[in-house]
PyMOL commands that place a pseudoatom at each C-alpha (Angstrom):
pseudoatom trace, name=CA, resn=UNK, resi=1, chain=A, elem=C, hetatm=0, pos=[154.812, 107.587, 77.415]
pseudoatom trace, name=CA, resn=UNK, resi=2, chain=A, elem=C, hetatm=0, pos=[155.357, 105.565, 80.479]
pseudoatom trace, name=CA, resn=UNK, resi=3, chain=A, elem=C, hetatm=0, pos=[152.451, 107.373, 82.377]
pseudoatom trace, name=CA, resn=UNK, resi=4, chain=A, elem=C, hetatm=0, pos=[150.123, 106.365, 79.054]
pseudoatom trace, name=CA, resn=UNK, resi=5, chain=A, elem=C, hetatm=0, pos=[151.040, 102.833, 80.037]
pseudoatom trace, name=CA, resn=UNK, resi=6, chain=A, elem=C, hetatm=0, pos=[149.978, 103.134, 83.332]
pseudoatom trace, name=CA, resn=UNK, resi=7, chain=A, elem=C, hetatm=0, pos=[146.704, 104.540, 82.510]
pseudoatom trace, name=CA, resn=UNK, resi=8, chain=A, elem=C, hetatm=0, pos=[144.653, 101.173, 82.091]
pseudoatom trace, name=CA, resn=UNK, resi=9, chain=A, elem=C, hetatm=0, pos=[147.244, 99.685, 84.882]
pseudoatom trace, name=CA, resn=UNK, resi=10, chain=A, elem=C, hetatm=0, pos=[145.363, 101.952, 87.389]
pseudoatom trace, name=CA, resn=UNK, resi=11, chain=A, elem=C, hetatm=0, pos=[141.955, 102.120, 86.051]
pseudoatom trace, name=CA, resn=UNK, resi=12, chain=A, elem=C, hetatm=0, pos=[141.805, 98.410, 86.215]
pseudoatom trace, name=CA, resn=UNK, resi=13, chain=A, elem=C, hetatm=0, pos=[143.269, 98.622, 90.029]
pseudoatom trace, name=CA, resn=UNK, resi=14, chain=A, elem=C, hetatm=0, pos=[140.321, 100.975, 90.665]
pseudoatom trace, name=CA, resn=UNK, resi=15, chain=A, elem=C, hetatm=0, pos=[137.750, 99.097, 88.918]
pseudoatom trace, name=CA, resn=UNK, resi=16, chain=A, elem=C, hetatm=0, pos=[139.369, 95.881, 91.030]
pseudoatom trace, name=CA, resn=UNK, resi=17, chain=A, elem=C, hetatm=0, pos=[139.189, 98.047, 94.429]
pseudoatom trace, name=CA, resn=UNK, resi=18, chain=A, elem=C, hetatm=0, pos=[135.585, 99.017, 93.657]
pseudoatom trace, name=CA, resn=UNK, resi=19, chain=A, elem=C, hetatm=0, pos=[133.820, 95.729, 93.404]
pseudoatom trace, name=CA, resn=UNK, resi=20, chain=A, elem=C, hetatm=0, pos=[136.344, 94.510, 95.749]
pseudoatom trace, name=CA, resn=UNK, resi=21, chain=A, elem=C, hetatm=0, pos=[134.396, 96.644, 98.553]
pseudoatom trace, name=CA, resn=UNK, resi=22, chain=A, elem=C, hetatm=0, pos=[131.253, 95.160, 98.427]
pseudoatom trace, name=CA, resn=UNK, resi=23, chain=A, elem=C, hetatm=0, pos=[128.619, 93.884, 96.062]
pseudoatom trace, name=CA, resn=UNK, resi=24, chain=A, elem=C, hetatm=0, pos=[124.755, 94.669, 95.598]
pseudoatom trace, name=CA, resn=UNK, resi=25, chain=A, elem=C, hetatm=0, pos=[122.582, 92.046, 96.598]
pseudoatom trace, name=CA, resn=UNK, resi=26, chain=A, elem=C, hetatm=0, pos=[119.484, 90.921, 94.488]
pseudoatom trace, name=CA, resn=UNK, resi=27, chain=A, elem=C, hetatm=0, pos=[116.729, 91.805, 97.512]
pseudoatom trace, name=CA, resn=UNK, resi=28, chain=A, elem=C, hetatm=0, pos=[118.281, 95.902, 97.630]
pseudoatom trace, name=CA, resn=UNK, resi=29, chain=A, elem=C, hetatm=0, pos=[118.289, 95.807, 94.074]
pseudoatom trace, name=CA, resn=UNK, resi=30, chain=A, elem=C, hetatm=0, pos=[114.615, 94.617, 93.961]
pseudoatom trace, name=CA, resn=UNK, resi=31, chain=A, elem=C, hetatm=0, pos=[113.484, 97.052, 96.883]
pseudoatom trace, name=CA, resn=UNK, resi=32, chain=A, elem=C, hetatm=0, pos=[115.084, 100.006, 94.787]
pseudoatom trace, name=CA, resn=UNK, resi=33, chain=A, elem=C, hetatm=0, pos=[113.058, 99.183, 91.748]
pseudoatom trace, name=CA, resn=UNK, resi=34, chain=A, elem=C, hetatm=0, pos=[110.471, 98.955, 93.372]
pseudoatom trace, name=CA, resn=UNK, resi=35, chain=A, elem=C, hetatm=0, pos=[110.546, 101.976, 95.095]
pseudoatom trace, name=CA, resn=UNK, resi=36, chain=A, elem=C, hetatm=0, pos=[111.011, 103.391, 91.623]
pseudoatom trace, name=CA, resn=UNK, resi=37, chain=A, elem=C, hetatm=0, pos=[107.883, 102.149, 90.551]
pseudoatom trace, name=CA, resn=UNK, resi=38, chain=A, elem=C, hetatm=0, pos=[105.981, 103.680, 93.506]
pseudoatom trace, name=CA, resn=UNK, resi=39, chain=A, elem=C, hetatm=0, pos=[107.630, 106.853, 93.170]
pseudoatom trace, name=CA, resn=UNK, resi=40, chain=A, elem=C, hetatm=0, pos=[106.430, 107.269, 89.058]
pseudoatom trace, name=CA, resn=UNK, resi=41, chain=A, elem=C, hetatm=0, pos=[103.362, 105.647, 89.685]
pseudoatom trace, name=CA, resn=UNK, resi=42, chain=A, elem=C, hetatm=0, pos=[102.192, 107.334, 93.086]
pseudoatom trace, name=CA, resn=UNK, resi=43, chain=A, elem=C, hetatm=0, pos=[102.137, 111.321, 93.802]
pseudoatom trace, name=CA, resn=UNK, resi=44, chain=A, elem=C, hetatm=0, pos=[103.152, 111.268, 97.373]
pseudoatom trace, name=CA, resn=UNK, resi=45, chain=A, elem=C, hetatm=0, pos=[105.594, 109.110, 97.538]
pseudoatom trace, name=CA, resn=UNK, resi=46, chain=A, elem=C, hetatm=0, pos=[108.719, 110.383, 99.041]
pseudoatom trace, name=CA, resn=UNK, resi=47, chain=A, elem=C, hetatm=0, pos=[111.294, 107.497, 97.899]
pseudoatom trace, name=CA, resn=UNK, resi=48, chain=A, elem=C, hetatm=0, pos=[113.821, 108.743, 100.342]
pseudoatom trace, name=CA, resn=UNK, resi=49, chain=A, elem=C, hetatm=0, pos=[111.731, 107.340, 103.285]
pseudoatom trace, name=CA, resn=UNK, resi=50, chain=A, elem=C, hetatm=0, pos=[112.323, 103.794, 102.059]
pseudoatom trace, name=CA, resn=UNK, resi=51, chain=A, elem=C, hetatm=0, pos=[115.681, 101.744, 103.736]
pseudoatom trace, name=CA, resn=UNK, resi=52, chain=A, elem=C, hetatm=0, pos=[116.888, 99.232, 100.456]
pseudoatom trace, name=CA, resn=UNK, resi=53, chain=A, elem=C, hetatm=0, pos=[120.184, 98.733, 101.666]
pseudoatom trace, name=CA, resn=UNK, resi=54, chain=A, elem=C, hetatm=0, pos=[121.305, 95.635, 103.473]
pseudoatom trace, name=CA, resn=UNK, resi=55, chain=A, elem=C, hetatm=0, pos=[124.099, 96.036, 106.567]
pseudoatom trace, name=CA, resn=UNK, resi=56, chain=A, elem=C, hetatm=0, pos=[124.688, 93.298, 108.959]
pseudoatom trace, name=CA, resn=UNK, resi=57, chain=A, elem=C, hetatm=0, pos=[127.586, 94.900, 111.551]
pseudoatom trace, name=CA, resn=UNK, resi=58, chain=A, elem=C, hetatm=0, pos=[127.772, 96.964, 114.605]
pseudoatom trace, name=CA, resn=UNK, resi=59, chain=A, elem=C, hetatm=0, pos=[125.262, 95.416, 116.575]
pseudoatom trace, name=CA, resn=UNK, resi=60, chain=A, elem=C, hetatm=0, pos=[122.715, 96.961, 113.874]
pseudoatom trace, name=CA, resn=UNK, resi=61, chain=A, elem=C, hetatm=0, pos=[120.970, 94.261, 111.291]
pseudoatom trace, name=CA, resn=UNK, resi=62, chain=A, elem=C, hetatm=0, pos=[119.943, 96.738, 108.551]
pseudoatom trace, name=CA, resn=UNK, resi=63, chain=A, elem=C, hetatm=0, pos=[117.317, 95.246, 105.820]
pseudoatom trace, name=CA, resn=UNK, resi=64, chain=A, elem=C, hetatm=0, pos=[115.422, 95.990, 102.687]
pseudoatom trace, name=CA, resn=UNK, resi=65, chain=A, elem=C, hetatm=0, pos=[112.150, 97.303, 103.936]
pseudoatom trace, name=CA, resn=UNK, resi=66, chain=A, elem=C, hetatm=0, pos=[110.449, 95.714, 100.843]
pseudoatom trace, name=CA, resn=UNK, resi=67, chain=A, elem=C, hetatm=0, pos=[110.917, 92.013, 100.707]
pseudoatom trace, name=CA, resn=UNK, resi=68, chain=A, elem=C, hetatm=0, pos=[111.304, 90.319, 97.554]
pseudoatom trace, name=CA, resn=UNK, resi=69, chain=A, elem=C, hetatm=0, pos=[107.701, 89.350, 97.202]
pseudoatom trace, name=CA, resn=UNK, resi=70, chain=A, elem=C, hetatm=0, pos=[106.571, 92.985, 98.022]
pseudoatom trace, name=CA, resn=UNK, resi=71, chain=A, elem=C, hetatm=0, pos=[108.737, 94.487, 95.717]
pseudoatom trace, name=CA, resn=UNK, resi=72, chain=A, elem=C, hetatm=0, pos=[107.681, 92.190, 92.634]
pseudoatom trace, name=CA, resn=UNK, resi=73, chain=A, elem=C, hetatm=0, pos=[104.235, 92.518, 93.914]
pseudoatom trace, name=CA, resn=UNK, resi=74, chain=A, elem=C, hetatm=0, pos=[104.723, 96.398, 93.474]
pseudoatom trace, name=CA, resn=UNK, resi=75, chain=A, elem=C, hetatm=0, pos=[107.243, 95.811, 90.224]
pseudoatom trace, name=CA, resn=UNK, resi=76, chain=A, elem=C, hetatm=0, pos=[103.803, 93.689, 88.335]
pseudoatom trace, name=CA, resn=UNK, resi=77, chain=A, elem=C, hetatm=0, pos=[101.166, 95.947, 88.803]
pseudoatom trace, name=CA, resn=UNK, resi=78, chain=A, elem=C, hetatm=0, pos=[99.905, 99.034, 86.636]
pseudoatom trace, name=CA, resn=UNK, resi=79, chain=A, elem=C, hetatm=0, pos=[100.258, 102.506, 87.742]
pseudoatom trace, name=CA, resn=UNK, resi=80, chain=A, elem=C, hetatm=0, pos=[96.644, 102.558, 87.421]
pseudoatom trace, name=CA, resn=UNK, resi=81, chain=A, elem=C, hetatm=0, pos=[96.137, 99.504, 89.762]
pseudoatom trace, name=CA, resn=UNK, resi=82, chain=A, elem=C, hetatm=0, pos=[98.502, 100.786, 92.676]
pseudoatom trace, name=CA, resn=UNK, resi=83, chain=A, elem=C, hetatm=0, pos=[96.317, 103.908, 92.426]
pseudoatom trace, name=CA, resn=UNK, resi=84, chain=A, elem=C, hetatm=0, pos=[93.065, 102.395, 92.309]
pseudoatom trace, name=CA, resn=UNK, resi=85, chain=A, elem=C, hetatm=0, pos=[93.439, 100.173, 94.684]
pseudoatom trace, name=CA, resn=UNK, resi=86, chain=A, elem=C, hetatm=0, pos=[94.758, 102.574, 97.043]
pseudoatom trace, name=CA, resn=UNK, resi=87, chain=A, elem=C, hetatm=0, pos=[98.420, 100.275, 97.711]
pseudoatom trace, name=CA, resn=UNK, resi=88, chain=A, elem=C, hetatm=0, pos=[99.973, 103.973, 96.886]
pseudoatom trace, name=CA, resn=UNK, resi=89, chain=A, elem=C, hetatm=0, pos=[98.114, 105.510, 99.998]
pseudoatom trace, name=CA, resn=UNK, resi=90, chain=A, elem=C, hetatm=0, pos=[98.728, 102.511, 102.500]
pseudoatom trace, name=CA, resn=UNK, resi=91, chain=A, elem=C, hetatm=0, pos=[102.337, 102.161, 100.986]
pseudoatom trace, name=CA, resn=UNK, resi=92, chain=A, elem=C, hetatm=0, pos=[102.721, 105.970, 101.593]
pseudoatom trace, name=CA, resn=UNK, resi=93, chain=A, elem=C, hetatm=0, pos=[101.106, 105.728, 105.488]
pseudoatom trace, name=CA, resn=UNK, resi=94, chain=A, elem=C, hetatm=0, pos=[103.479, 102.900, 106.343]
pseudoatom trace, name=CA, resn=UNK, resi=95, chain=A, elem=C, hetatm=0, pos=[106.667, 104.731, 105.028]
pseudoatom trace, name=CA, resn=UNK, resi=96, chain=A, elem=C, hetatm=0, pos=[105.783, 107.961, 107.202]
pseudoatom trace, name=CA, resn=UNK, resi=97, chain=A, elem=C, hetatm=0, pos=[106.588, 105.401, 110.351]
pseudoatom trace, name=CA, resn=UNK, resi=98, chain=A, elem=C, hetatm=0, pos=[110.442, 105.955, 111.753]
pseudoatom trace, name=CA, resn=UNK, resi=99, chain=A, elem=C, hetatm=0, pos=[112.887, 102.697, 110.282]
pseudoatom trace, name=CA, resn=UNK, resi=100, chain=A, elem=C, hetatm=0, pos=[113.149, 101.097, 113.092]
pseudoatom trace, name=CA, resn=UNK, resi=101, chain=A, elem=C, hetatm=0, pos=[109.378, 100.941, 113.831]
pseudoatom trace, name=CA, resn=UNK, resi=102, chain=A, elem=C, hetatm=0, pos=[108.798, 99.902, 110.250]
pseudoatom trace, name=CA, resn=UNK, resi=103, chain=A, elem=C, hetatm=0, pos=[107.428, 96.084, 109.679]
pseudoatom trace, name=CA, resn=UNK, resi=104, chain=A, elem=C, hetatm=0, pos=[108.096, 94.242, 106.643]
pseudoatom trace, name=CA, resn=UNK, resi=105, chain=A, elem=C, hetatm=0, pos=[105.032, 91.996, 106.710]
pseudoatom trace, name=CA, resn=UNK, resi=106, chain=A, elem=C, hetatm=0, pos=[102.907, 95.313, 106.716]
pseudoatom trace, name=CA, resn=UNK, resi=107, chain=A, elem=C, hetatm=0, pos=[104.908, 96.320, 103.963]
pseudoatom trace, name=CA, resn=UNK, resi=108, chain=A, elem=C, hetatm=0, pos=[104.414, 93.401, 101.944]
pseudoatom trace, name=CA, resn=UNK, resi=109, chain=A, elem=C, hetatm=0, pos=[100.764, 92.688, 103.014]
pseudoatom trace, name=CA, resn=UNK, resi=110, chain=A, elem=C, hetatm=0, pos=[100.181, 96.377, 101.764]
pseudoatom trace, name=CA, resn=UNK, resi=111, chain=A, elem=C, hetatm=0, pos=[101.927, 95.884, 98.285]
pseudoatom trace, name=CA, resn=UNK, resi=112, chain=A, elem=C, hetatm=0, pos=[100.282, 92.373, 97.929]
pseudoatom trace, name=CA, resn=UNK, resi=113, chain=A, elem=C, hetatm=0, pos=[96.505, 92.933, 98.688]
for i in range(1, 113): cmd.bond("trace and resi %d" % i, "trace and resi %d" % (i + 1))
show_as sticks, trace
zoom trace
């Protein structure tokens, strides 16, 4: 009985320990929708070649590779549009650059036009 006690006792610690170790910020959470989007609405997207996580340590400043503004610019427009208008194929020639060579503003210019 004792251990039955516990139970919620330690799930709460975990729970506690979990959010405890870091939080999701809005812009990652953006950039990962978005990359969502491209990788339903375009065929060759690979959505593993897009950075949306934030780390500022090290000597290494790690950031979203879609801004906020790119990735609601990608988040409001049709399937259809990002097809048409070819944003899948310049979205999709900008990822195949390594991370560190990536540029935001190319990013976002892409998704935006």
């Amino acid at each position: 009985m004792g251990l039955l006690r516990r139970g919620p006792i330690a799930f709460g610690a975990i729970v506690a320990v979990v959010l405890s170790c870091g939080s999701v910020r809005e812009d990652e959470t953006l950039c990962e929708e978005a990359v969502a989007r491209l990788d339903d609405c375009c065929t060759k997207v690979d959505a593993r070649r897009f950075n949306c996580t934030y780390n500022d340590g090290c000597g290494t400043d790690l950031n979203p590779i879609l801004s906020a503004r790119a990735a609601n610019c990608i988040r409001d427009t049709s399937c259809t549009d990002l097809q048409d208008r070819g944003i899948c194929d310049g979205i999709v020639q900008l990822s195949y650059e390594p991370y560190p060579f990536q540029n935001r503003s190319q990013f976002e210019a892409e998704a935006c036009r």
